[in-house]
Structure formats: C-alpha cells, structure tokens
N, CA, C and O atoms as a Maestro MAE file, in Angstrom:
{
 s_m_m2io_version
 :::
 2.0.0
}

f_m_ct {
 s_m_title
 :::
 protein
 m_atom[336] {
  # First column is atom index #
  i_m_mmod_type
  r_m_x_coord
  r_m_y_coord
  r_m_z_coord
  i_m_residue_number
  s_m_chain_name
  s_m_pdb_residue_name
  s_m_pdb_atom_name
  i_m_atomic_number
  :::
  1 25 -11.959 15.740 7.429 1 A "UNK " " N  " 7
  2 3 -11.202 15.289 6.285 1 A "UNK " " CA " 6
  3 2 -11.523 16.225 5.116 1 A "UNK " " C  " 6
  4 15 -12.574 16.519 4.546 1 A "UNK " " O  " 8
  5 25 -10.144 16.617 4.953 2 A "UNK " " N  " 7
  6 3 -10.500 17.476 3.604 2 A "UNK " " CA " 6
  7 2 -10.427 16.943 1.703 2 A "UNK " " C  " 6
  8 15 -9.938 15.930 1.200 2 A "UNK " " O  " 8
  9 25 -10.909 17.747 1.267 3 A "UNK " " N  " 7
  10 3 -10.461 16.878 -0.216 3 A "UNK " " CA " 6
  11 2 -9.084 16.816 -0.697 3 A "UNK " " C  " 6
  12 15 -8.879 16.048 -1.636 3 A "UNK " " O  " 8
  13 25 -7.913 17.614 -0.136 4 A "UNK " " N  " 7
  14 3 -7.045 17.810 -0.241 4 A "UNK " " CA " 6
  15 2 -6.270 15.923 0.266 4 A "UNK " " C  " 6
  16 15 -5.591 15.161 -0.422 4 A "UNK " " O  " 8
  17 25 -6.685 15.801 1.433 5 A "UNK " " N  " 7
  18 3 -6.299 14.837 2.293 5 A "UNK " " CA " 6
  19 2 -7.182 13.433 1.550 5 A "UNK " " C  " 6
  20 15 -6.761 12.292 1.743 5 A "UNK " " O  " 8
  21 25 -8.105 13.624 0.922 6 A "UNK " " N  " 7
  22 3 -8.584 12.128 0.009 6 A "UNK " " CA " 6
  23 2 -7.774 12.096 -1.304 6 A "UNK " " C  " 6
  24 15 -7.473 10.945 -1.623 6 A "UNK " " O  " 8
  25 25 -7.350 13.028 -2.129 7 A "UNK " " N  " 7
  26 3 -6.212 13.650 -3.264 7 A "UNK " " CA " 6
  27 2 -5.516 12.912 -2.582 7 A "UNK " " C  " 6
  28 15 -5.460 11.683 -2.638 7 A "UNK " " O  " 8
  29 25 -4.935 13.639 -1.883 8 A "UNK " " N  " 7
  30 3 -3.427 13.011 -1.359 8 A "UNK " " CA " 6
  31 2 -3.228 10.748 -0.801 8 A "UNK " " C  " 6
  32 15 -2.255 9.996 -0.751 8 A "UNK " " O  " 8
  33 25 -4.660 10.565 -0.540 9 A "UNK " " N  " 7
  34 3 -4.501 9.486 -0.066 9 A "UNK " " CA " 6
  35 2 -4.982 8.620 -1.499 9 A "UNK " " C  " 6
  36 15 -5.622 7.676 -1.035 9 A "UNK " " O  " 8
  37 25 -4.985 8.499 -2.838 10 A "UNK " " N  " 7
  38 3 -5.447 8.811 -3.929 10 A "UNK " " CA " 6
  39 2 -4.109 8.504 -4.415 10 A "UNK " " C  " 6
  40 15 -3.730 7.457 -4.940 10 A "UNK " " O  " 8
  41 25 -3.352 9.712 -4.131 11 A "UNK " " N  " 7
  42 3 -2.010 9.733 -4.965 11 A "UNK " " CA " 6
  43 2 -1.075 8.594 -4.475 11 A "UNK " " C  " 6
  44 15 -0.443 7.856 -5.232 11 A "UNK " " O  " 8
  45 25 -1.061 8.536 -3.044 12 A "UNK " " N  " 7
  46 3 -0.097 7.771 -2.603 12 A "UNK " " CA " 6
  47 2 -0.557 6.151 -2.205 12 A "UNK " " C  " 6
  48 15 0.207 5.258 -1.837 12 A "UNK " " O  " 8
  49 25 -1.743 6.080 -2.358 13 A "UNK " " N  " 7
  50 3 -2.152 4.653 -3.007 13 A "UNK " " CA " 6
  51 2 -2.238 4.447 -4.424 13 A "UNK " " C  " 6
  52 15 -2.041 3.251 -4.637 13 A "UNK " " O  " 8
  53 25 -2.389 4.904 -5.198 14 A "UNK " " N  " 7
  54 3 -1.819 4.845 -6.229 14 A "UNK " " CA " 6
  55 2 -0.429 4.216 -6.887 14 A "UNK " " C  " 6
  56 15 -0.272 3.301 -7.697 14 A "UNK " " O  " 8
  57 25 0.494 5.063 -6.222 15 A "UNK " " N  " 7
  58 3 1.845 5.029 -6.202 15 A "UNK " " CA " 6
  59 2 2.280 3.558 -5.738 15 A "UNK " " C  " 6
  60 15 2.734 2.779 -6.577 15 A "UNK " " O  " 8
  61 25 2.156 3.234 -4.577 16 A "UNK " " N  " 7
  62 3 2.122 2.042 -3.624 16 A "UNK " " CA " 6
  63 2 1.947 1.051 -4.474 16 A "UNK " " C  " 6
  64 15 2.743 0.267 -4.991 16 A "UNK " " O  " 8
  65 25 0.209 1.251 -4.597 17 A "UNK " " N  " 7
  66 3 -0.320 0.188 -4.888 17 A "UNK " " CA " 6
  67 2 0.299 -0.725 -6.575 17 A "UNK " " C  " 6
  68 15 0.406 -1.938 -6.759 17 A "UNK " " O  " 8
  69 25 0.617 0.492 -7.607 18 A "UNK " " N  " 7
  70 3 1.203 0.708 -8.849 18 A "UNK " " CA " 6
  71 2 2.385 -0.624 -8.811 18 A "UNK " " C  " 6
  72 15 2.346 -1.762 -9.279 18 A "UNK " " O  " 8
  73 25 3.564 0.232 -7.912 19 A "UNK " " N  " 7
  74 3 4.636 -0.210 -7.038 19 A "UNK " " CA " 6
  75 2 4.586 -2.094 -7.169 19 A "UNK " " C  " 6
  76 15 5.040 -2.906 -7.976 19 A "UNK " " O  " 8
  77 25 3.945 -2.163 -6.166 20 A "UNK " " N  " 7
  78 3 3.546 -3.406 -5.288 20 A "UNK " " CA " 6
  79 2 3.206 -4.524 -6.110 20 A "UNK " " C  " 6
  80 15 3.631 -5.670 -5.960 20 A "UNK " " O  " 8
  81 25 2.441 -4.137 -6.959 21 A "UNK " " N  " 7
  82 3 1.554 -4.844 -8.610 21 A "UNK " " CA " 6
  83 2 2.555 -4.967 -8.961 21 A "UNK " " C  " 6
  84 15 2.888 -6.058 -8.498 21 A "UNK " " O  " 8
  85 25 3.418 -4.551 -9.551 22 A "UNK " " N  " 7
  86 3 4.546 -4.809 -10.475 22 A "UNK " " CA " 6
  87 2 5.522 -5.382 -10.006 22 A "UNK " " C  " 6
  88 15 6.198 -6.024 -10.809 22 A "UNK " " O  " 8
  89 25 5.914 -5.366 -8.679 23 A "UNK " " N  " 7
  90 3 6.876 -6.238 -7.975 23 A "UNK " " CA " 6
  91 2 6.241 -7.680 -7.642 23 A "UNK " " C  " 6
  92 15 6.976 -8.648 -7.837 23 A "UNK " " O  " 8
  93 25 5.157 -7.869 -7.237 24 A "UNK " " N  " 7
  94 3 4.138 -9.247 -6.805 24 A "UNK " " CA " 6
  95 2 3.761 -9.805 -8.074 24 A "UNK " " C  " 6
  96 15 2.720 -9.359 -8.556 24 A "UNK " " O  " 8
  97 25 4.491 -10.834 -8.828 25 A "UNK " " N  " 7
  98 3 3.696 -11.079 -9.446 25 A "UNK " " CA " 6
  99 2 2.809 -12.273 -9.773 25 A "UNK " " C  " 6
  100 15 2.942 -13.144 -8.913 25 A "UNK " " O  " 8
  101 25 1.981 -12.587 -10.699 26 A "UNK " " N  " 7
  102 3 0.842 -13.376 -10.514 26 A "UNK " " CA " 6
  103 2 -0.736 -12.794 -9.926 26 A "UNK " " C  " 6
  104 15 -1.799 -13.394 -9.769 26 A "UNK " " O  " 8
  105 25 -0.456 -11.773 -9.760 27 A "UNK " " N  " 7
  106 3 -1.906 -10.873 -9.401 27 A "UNK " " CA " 6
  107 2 -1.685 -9.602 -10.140 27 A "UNK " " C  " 6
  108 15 -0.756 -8.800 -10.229 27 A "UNK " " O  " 8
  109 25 -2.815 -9.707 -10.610 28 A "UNK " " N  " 7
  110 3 -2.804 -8.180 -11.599 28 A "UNK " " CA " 6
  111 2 -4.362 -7.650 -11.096 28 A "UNK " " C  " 6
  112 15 -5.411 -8.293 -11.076 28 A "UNK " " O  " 8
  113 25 -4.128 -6.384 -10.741 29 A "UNK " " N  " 7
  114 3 -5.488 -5.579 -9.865 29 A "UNK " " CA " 6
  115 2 -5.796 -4.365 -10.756 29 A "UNK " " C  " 6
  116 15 -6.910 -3.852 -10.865 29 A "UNK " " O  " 8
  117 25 -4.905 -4.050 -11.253 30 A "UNK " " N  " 7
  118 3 -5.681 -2.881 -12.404 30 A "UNK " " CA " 6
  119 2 -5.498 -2.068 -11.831 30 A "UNK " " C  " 6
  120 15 -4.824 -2.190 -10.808 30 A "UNK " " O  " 8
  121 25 -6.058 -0.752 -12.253 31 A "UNK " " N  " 7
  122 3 -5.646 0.859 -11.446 31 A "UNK " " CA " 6
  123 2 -6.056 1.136 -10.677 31 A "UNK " " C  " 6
  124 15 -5.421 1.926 -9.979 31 A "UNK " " O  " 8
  125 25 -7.369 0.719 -10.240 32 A "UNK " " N  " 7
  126 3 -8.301 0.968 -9.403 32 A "UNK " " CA " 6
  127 2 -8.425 -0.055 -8.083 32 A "UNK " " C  " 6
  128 15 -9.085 0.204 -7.077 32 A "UNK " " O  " 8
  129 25 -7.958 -0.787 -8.218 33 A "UNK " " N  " 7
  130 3 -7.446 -2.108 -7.834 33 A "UNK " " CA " 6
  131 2 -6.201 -1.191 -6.915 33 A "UNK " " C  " 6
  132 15 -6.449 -0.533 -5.905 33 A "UNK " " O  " 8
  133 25 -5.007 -1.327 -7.475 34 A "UNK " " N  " 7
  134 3 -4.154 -0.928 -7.494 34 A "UNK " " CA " 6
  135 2 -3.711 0.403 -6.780 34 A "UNK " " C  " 6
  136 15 -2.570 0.504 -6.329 34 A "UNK " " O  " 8
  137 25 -4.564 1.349 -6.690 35 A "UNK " " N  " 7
  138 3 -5.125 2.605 -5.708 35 A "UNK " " CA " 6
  139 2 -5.901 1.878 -4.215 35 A "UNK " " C  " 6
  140 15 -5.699 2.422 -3.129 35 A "UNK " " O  " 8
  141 25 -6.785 0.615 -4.317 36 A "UNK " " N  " 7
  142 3 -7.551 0.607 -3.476 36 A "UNK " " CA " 6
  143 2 -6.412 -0.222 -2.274 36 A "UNK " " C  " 6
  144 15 -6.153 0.172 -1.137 36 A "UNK " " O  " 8
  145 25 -5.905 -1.403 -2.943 37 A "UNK " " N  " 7
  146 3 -4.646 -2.237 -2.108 37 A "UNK " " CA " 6
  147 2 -3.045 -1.146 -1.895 37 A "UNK " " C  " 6
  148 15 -1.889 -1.489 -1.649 37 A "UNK " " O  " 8
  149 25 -3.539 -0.037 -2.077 38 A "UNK " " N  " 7
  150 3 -2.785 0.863 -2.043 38 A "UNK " " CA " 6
  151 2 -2.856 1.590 -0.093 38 A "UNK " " C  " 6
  152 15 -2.163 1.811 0.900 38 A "UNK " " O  " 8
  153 25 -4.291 1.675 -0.665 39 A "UNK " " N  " 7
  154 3 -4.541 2.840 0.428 39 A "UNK " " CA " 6
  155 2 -4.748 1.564 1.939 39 A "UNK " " C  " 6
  156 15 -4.487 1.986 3.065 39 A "UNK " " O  " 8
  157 25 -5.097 0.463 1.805 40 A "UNK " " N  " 7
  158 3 -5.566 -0.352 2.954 40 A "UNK " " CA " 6
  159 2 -3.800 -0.804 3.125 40 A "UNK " " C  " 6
  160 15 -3.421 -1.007 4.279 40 A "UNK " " O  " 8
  161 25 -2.724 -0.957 1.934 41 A "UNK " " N  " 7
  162 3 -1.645 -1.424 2.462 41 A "UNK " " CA " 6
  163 2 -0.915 -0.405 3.379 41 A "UNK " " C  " 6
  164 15 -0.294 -0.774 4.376 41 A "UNK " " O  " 8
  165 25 -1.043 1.225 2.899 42 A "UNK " " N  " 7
  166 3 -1.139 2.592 3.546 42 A "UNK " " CA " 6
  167 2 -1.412 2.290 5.357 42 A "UNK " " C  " 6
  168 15 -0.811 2.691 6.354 42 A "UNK " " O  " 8
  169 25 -2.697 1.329 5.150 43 A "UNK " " N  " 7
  170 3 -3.075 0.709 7.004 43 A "UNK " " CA " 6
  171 2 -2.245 -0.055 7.681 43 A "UNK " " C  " 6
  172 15 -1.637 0.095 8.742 43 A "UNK " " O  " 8
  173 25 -2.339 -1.194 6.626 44 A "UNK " " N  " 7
  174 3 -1.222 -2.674 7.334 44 A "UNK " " CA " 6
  175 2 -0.084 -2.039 7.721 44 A "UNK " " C  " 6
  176 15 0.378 -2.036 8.862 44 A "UNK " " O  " 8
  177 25 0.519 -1.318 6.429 45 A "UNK " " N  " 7
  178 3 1.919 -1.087 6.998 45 A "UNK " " CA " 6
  179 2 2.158 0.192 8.120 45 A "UNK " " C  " 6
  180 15 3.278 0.381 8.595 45 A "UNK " " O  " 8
  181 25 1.139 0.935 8.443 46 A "UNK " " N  " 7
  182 3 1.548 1.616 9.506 46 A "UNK " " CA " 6
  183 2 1.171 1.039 10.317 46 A "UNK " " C  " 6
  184 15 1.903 1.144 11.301 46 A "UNK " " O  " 8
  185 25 0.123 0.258 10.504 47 A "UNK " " N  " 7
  186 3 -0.097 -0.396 11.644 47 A "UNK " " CA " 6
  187 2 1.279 -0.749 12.166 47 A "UNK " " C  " 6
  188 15 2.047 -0.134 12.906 47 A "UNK " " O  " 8
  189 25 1.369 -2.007 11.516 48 A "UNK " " N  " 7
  190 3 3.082 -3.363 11.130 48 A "UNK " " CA " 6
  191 2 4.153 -2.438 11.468 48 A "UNK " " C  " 6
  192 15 4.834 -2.827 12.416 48 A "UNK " " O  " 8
  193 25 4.581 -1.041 10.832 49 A "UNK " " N  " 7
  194 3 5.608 -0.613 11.181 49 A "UNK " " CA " 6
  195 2 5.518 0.068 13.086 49 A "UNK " " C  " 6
  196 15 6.437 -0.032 13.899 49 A "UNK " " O  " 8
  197 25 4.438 0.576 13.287 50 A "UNK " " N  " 7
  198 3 4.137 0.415 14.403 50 A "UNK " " CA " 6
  199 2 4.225 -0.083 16.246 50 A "UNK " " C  " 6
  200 15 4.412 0.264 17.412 50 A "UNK " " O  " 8
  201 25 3.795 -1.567 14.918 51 A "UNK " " N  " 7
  202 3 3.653 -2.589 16.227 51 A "UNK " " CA " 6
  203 2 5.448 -3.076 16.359 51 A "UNK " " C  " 6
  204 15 5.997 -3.546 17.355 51 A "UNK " " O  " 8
  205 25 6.010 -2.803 15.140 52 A "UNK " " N  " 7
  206 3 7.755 -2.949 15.407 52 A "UNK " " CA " 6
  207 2 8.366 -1.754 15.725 52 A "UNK " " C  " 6
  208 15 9.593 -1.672 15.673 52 A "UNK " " O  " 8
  209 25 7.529 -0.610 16.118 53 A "UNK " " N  " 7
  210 3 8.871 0.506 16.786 53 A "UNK " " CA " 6
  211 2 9.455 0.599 15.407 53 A "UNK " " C  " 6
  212 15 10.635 0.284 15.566 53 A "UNK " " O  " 8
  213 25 9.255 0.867 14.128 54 A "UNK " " N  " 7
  214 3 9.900 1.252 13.010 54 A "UNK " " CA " 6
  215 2 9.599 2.595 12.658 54 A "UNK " " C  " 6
  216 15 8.447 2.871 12.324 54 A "UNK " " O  " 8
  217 25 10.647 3.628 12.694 55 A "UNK " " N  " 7
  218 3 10.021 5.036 12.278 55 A "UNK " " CA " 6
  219 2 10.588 5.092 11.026 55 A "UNK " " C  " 6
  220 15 11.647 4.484 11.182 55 A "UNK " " O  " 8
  221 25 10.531 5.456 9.857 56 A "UNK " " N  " 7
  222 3 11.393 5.727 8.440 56 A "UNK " " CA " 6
  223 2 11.029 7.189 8.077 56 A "UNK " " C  " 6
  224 15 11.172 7.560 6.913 56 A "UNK " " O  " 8
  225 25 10.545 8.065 9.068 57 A "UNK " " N  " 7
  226 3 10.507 9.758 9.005 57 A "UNK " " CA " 6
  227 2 9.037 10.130 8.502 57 A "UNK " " C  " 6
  228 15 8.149 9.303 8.293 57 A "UNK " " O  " 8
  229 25 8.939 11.402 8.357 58 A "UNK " " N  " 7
  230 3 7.794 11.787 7.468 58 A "UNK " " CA " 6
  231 2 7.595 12.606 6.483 58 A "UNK " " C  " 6
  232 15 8.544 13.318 6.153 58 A "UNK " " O  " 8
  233 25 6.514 12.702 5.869 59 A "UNK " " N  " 7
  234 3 6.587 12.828 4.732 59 A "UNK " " CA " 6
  235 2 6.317 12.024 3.701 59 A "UNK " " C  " 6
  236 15 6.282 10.857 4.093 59 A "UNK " " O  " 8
  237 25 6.047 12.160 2.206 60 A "UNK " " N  " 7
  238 3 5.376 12.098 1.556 60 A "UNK " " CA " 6
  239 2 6.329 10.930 0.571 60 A "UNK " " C  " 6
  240 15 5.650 10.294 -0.234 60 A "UNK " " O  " 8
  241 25 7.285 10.737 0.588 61 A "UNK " " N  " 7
  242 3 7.997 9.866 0.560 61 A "UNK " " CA " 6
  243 2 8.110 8.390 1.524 61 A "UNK " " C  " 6
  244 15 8.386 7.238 1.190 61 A "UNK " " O  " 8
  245 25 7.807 8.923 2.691 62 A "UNK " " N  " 7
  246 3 8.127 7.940 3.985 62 A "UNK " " CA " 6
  247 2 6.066 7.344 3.313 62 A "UNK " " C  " 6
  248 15 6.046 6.401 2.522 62 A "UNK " " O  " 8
  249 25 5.275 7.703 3.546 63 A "UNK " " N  " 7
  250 3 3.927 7.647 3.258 63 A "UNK " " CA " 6
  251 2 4.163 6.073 2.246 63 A "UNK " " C  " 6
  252 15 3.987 4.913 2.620 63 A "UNK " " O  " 8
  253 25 4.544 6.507 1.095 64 A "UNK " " N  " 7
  254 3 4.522 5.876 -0.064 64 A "UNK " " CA " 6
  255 2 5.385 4.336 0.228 64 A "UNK " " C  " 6
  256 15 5.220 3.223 -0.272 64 A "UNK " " O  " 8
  257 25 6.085 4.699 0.973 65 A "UNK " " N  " 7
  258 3 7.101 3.346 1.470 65 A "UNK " " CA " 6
  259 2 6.368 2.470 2.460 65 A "UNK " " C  " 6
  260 15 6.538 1.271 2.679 65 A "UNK " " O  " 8
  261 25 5.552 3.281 2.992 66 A "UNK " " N  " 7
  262 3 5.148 2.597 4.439 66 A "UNK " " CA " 6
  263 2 3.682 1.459 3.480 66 A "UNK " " C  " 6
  264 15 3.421 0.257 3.524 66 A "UNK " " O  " 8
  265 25 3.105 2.564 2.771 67 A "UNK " " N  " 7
  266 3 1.869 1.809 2.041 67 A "UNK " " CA " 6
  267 2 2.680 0.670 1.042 67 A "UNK " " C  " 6
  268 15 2.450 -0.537 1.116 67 A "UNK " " O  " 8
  269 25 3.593 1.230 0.168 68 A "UNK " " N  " 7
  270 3 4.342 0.256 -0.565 68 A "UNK " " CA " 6
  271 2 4.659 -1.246 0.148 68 A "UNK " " C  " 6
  272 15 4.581 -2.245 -0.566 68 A "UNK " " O  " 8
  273 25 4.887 -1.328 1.057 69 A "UNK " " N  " 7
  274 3 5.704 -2.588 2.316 69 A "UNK " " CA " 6
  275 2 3.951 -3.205 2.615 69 A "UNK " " C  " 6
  276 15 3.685 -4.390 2.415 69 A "UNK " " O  " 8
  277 25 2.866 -2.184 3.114 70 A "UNK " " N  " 7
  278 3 1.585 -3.018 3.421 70 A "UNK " " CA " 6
  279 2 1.218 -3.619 2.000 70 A "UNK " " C  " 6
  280 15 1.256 -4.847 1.914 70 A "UNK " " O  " 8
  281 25 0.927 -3.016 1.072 71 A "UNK " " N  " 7
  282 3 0.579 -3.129 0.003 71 A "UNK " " CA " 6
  283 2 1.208 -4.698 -0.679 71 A "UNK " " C  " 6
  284 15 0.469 -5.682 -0.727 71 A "UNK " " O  " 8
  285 25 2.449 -4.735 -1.105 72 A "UNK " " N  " 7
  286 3 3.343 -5.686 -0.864 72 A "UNK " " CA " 6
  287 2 2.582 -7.330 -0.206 72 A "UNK " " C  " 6
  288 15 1.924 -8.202 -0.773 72 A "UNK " " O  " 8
  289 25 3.147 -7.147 1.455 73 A "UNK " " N  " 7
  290 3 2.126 -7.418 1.949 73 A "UNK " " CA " 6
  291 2 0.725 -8.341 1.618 73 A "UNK " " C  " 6
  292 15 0.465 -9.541 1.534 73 A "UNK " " O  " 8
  293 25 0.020 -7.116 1.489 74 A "UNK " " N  " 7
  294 3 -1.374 -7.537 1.671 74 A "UNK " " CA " 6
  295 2 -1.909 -8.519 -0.319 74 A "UNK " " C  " 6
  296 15 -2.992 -9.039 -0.587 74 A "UNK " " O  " 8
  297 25 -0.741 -8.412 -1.189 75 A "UNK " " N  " 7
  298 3 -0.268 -8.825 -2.975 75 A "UNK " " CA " 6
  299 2 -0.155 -10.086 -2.312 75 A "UNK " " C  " 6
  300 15 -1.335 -10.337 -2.068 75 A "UNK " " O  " 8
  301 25 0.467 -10.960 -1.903 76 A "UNK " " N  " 7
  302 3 1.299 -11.868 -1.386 76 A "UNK " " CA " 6
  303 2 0.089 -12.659 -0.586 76 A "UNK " " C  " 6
  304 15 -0.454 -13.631 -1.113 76 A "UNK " " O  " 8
  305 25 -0.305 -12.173 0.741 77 A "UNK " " N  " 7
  306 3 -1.175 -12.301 1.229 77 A "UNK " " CA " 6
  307 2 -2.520 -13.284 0.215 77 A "UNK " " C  " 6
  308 15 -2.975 -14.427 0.250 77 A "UNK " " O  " 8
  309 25 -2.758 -11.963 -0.660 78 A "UNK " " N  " 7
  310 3 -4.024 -12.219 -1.903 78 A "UNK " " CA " 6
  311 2 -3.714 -13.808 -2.689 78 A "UNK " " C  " 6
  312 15 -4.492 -14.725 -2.955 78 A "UNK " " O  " 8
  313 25 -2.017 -13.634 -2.943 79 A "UNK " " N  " 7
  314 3 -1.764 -14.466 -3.857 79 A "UNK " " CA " 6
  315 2 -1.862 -16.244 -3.060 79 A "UNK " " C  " 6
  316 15 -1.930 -17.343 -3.611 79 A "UNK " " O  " 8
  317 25 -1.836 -15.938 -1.868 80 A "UNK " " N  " 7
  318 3 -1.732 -17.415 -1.148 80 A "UNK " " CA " 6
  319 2 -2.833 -17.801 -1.348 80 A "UNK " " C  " 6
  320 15 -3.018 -18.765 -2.091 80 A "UNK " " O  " 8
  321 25 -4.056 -17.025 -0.621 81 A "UNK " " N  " 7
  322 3 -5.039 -17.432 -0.436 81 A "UNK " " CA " 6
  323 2 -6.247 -17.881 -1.947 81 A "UNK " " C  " 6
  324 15 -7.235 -18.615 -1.909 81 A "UNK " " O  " 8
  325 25 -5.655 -17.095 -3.173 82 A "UNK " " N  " 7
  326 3 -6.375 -17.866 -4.346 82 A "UNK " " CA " 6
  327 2 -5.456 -19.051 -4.384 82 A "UNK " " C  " 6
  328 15 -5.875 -19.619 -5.393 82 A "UNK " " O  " 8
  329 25 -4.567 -19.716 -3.974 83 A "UNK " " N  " 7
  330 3 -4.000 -21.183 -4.726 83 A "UNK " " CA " 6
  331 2 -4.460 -21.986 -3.563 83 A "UNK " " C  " 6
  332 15 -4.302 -23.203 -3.662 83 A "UNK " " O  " 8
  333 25 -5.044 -21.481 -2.392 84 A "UNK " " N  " 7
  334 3 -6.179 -22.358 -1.389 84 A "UNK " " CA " 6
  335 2 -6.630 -23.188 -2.484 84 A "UNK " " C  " 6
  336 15 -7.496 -24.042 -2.295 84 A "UNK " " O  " 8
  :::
 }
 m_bond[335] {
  # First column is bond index #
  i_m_from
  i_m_to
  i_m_order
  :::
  1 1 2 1
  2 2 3 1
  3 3 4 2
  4 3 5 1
  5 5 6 1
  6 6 7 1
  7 7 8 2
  8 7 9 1
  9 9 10 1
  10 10 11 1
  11 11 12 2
  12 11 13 1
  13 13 14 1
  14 14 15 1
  15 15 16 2
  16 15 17 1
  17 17 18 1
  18 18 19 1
  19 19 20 2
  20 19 21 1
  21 21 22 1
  22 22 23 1
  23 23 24 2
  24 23 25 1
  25 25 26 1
  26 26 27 1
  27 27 28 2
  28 27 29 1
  29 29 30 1
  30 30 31 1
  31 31 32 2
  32 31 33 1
  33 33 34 1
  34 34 35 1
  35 35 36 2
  36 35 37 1
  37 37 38 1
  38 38 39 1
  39 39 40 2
  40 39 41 1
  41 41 42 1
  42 42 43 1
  43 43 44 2
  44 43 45 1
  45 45 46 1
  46 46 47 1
  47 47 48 2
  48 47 49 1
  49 49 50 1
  50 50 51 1
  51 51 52 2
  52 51 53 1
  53 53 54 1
  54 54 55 1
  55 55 56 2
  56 55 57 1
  57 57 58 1
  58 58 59 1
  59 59 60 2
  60 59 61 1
  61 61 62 1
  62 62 63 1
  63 63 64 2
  64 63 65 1
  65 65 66 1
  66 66 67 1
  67 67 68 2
  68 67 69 1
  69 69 70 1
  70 70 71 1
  71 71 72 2
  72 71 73 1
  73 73 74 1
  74 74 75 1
  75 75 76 2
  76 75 77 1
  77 77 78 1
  78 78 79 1
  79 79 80 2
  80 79 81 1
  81 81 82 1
  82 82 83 1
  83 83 84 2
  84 83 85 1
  85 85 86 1
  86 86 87 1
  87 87 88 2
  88 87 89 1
  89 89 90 1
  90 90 91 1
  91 91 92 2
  92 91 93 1
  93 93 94 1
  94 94 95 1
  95 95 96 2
  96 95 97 1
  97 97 98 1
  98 98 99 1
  99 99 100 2
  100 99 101 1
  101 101 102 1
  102 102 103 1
  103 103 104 2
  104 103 105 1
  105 105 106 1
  106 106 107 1
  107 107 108 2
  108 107 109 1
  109 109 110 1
  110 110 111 1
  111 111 112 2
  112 111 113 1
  113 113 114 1
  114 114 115 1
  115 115 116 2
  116 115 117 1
  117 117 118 1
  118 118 119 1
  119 119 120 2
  120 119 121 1
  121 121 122 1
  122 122 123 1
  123 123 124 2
  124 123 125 1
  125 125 126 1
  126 126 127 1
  127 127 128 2
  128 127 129 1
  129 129 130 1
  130 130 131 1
  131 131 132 2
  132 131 133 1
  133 133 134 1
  134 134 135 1
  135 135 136 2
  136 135 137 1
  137 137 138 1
  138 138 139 1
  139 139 140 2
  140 139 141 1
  141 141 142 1
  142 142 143 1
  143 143 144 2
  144 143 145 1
  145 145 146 1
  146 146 147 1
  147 147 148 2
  148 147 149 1
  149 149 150 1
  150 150 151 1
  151 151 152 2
  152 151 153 1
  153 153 154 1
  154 154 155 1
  155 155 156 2
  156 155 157 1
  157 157 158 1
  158 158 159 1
  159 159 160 2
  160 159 161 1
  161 161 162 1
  162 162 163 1
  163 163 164 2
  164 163 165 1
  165 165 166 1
  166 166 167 1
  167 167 168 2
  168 167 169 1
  169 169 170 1
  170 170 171 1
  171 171 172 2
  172 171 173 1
  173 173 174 1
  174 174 175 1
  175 175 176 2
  176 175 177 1
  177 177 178 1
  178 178 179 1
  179 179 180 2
  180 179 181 1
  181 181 182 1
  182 182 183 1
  183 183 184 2
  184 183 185 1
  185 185 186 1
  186 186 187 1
  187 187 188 2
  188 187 189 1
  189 189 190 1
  190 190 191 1
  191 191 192 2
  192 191 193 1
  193 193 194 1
  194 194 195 1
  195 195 196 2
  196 195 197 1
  197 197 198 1
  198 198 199 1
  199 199 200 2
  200 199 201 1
  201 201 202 1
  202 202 203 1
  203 203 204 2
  204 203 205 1
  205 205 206 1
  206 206 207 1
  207 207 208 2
  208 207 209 1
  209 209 210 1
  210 210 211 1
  211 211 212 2
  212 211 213 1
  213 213 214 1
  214 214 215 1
  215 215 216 2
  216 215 217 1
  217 217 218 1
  218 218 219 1
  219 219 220 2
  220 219 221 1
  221 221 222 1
  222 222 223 1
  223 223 224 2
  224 223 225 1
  225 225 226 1
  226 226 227 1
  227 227 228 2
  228 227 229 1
  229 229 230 1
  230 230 231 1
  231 231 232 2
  232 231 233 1
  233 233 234 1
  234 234 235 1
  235 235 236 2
  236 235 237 1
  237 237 238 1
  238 238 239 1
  239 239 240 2
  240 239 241 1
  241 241 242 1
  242 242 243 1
  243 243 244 2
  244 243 245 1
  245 245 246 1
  246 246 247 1
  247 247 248 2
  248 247 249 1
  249 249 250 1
  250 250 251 1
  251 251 252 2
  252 251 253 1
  253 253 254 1
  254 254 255 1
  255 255 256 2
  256 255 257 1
  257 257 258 1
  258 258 259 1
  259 259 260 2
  260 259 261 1
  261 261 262 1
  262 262 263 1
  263 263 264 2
  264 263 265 1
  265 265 266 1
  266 266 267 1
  267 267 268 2
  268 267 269 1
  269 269 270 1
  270 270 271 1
  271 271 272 2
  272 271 273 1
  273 273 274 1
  274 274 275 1
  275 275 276 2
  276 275 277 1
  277 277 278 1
  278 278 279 1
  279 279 280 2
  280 279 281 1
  281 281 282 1
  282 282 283 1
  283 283 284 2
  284 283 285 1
  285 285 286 1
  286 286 287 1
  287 287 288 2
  288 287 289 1
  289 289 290 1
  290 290 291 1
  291 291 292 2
  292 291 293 1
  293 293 294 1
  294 294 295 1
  295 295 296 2
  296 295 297 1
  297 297 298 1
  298 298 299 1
  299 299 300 2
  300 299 301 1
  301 301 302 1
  302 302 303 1
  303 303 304 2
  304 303 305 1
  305 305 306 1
  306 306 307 1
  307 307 308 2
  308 307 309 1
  309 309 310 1
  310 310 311 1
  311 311 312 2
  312 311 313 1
  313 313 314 1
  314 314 315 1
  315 315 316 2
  316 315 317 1
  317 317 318 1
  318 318 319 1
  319 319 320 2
  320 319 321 1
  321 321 322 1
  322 322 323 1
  323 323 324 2
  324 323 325 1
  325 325 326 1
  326 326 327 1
  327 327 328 2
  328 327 329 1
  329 329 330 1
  330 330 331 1
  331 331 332 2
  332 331 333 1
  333 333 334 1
  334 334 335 1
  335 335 336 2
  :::
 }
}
C-alpha cells in the first residue's frame, strides 16, 4: 500500500462520507467522522454491490458511489440503533 492509495482512500471517503451526512439526517459525524464512515461504507458497499452482481464501472467516480450507497447505509444503520 502506497501513500498515494491511503490519499486516495482519504479523498473518496471523504467525499462519500460528506455526501451521506448530509443526505441522512439526524446524525451529524463531523469530518473526521465523515471520512472514517466513508471509507468502511467504501467496504459495505462493495461488498453489497458484490454480493448483488452490481457492476457501475470503474473509476474514481464509480469508487465514490459505491462508498456513497455503503456509507448511506451504514448513517441509517447508526441512526436505528441510537433510538434502541
């Protein structure tokens, strides 16, 4: 793993995570926050797109969508489990 490739996973959790926050609301995670549910939604959703045979291409665009949808996701997820 290069530093190029932690940058890049950085940027596009970021993006995602940014994304995701602002569409979900009732949870506010902050930037750092917001980078971190970035990069693990980056997981869910490739996993998830995955396990459905979903390809949406590649690239650095497709990246940001795929984490955006986990990210999403994993907002929603967060938000159930605090009104436990």
């Amino acid at each position: 793993m290069t530093i190029e490739q932690v940058v890049l996973w950085i940027i596009i959790g970021g993006i995602a995570g940014l994304l995701a926050d602002a569409l979900v609301k009732g949870i506010r995670v902050g930037l750092v926050g917001a980078i971190l549910i970035g990069i693990l939604g980056a997981f869910i959703g490739g996993w998830l797109f995955g396990m459905l045979n979903i390809s949406i291409g590649t690239g650095f665009i497709s990246d940001v969508i795929t984490a955006f949808v986990g990210a999403v996701l994993l907002l929603l997820l967060m938000r159930v489990l605090r009104r436990l």
